[in-house]
Backbone as JSON, one array per atom type, in Angstrom:
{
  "sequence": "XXXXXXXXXXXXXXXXXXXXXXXXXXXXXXXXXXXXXXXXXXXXXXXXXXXXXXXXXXXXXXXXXXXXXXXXXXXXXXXXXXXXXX",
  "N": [[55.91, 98.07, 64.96], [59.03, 98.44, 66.72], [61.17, 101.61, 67.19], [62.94, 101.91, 69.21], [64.48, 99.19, 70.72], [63.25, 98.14, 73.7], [64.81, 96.98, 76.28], [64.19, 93.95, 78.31], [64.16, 93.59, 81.74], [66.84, 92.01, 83.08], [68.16, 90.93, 84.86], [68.73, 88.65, 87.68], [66.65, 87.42, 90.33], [67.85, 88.02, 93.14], [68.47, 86.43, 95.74], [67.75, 85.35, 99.22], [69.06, 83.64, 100.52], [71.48, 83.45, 98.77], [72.82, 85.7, 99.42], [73.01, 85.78, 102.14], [75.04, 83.42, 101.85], [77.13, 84.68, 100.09], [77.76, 86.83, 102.41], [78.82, 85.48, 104.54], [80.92, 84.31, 102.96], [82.34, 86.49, 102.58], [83.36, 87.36, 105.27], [84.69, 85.26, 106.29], [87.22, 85.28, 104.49], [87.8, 87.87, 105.3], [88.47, 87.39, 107.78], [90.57, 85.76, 107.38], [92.64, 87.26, 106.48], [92.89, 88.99, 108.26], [93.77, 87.36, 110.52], [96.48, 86.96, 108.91], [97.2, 89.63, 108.62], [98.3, 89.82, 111.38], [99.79, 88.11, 111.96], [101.95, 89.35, 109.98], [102.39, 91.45, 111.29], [103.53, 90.61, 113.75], [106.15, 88.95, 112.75], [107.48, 91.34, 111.88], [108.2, 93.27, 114.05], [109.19, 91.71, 115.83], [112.32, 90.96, 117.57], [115.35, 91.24, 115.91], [118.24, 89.18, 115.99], [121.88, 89.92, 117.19], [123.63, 89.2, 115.87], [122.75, 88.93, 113.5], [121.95, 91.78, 112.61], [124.35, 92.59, 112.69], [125.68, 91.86, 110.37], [124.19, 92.44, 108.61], [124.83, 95.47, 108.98], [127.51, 95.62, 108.43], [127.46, 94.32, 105.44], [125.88, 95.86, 104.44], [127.98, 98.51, 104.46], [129.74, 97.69, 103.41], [129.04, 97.23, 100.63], [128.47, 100.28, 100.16], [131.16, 101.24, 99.6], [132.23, 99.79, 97.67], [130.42, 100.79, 95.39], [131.49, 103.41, 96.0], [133.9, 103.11, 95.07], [133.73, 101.99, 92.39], [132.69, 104.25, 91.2], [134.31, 106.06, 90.91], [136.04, 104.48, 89.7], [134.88, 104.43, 87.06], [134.79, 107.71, 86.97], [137.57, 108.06, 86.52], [137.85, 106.47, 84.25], [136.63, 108.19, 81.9], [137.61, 110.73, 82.16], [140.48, 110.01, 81.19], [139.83, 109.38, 78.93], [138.78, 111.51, 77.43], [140.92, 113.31, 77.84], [142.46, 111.97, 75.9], [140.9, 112.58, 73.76], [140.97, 114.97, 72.75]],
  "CA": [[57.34, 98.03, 64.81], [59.76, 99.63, 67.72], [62.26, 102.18, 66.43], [63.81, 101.61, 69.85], [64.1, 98.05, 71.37], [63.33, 98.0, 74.87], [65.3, 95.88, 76.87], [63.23, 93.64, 79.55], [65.24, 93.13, 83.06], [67.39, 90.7, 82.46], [68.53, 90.59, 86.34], [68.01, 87.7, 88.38], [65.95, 87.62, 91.85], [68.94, 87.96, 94.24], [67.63, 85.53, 97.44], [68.12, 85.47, 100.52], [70.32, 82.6, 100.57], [72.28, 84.13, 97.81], [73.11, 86.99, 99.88], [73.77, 84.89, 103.25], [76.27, 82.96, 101.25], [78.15, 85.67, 100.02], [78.03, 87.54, 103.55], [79.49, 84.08, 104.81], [82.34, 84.11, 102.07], [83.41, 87.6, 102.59], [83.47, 87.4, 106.62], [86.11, 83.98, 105.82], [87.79, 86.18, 103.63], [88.15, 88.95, 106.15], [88.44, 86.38, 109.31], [92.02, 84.91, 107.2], [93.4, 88.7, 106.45], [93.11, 89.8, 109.81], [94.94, 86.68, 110.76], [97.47, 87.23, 108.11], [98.32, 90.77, 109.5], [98.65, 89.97, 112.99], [101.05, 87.31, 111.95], [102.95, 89.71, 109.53], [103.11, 92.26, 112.01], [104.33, 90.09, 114.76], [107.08, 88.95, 112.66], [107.82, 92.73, 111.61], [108.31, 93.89, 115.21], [109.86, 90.75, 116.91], [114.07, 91.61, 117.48], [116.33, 90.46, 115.52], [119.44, 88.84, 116.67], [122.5, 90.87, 116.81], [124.69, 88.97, 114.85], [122.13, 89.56, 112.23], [121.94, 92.9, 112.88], [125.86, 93.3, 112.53], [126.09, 91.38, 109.27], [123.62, 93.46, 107.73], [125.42, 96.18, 108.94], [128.65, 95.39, 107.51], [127.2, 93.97, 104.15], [125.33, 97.59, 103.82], [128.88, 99.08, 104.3], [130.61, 97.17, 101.86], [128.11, 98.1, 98.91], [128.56, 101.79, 99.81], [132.28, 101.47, 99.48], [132.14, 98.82, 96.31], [129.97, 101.31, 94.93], [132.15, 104.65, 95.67], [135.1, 102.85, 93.95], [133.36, 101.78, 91.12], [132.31, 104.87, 90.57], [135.85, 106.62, 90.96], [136.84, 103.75, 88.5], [134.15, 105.34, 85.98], [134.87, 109.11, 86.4], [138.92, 108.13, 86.01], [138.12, 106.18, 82.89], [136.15, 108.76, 81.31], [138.71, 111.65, 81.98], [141.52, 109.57, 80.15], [139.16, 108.98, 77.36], [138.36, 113.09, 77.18], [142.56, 113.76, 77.29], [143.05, 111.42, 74.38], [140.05, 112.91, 72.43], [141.34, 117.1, 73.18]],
  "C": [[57.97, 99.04, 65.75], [60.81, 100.2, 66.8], [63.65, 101.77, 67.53], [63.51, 100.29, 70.35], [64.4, 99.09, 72.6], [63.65, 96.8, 75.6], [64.75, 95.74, 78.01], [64.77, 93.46, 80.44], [65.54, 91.57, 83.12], [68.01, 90.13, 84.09], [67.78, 89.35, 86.83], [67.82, 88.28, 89.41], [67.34, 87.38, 92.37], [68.11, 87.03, 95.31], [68.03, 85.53, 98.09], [69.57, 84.91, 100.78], [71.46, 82.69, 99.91], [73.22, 84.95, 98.77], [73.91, 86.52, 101.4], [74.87, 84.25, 103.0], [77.4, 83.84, 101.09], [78.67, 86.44, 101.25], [79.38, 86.34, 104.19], [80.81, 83.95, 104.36], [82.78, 85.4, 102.49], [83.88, 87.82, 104.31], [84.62, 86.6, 106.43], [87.07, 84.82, 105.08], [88.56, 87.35, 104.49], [88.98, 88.61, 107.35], [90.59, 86.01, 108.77], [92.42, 86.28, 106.44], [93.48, 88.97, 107.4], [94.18, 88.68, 110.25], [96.38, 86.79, 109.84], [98.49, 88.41, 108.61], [98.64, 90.69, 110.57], [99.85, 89.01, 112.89], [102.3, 88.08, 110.91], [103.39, 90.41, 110.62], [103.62, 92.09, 113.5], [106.21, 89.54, 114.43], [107.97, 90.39, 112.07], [108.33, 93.39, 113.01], [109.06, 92.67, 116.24], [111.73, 91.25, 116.65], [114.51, 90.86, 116.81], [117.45, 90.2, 115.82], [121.08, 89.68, 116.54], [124.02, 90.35, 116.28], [124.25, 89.52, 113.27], [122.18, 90.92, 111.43], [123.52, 93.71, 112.24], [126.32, 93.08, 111.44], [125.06, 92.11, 108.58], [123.88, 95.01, 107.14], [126.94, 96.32, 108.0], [128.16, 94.88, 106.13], [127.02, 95.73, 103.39], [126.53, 98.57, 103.3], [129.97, 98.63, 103.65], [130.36, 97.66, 100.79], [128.42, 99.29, 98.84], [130.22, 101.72, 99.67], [132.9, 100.67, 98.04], [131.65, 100.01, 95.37], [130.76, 103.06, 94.69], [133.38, 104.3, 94.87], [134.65, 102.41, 92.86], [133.02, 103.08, 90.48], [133.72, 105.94, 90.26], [136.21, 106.3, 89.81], [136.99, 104.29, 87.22], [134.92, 106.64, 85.8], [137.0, 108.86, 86.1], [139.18, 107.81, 84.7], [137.88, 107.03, 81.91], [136.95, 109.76, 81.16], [139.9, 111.22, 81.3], [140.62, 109.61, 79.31], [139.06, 110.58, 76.64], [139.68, 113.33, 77.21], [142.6, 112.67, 75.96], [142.34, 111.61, 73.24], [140.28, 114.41, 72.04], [142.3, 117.03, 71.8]]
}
């Protein structure tokens, strides 16, 4: 009678062909990432047109001015609310 079981190797034989396969899959794997980044970072670095350019610009500078009057809006509402609570 064991007090401890001993566990037999439960591993399979890895094979050759096993191992070739997988090399195979992770090279494909590697082969369509590398293509992936060369095509992100071509469209990352190509110019963009400068209408684009100018409407991005002006959008950007809308928000910051949408955004400083909204917040004006806030600190005006809140100071009436603090005189009618004094």
């Amino acid at each position: 009678m064991e007090i401890v079981p001993t566990s037999a190797s439960k591993r399979k034989a890895v094979g050759l062909e096993i191992l070739l396969n997988r090399k195979a899959e992770l090279k494909d794997q590697i082969k369509d990432q590398k293509i992936l980044i060369t095509e992100k970072t071509q469209d990352l670095f190509t110019p963009t047109s400068l209408t684009n350019y100018l409407f991005r610009s002006f959008n950007k500078g809308l928000n910051v001015i949408d955004a400083v009057l909204m917040g004006y809006k806030i600190v005006k509402s809140i100071r009436t609310l603090w005189r009618k609570f004094k």
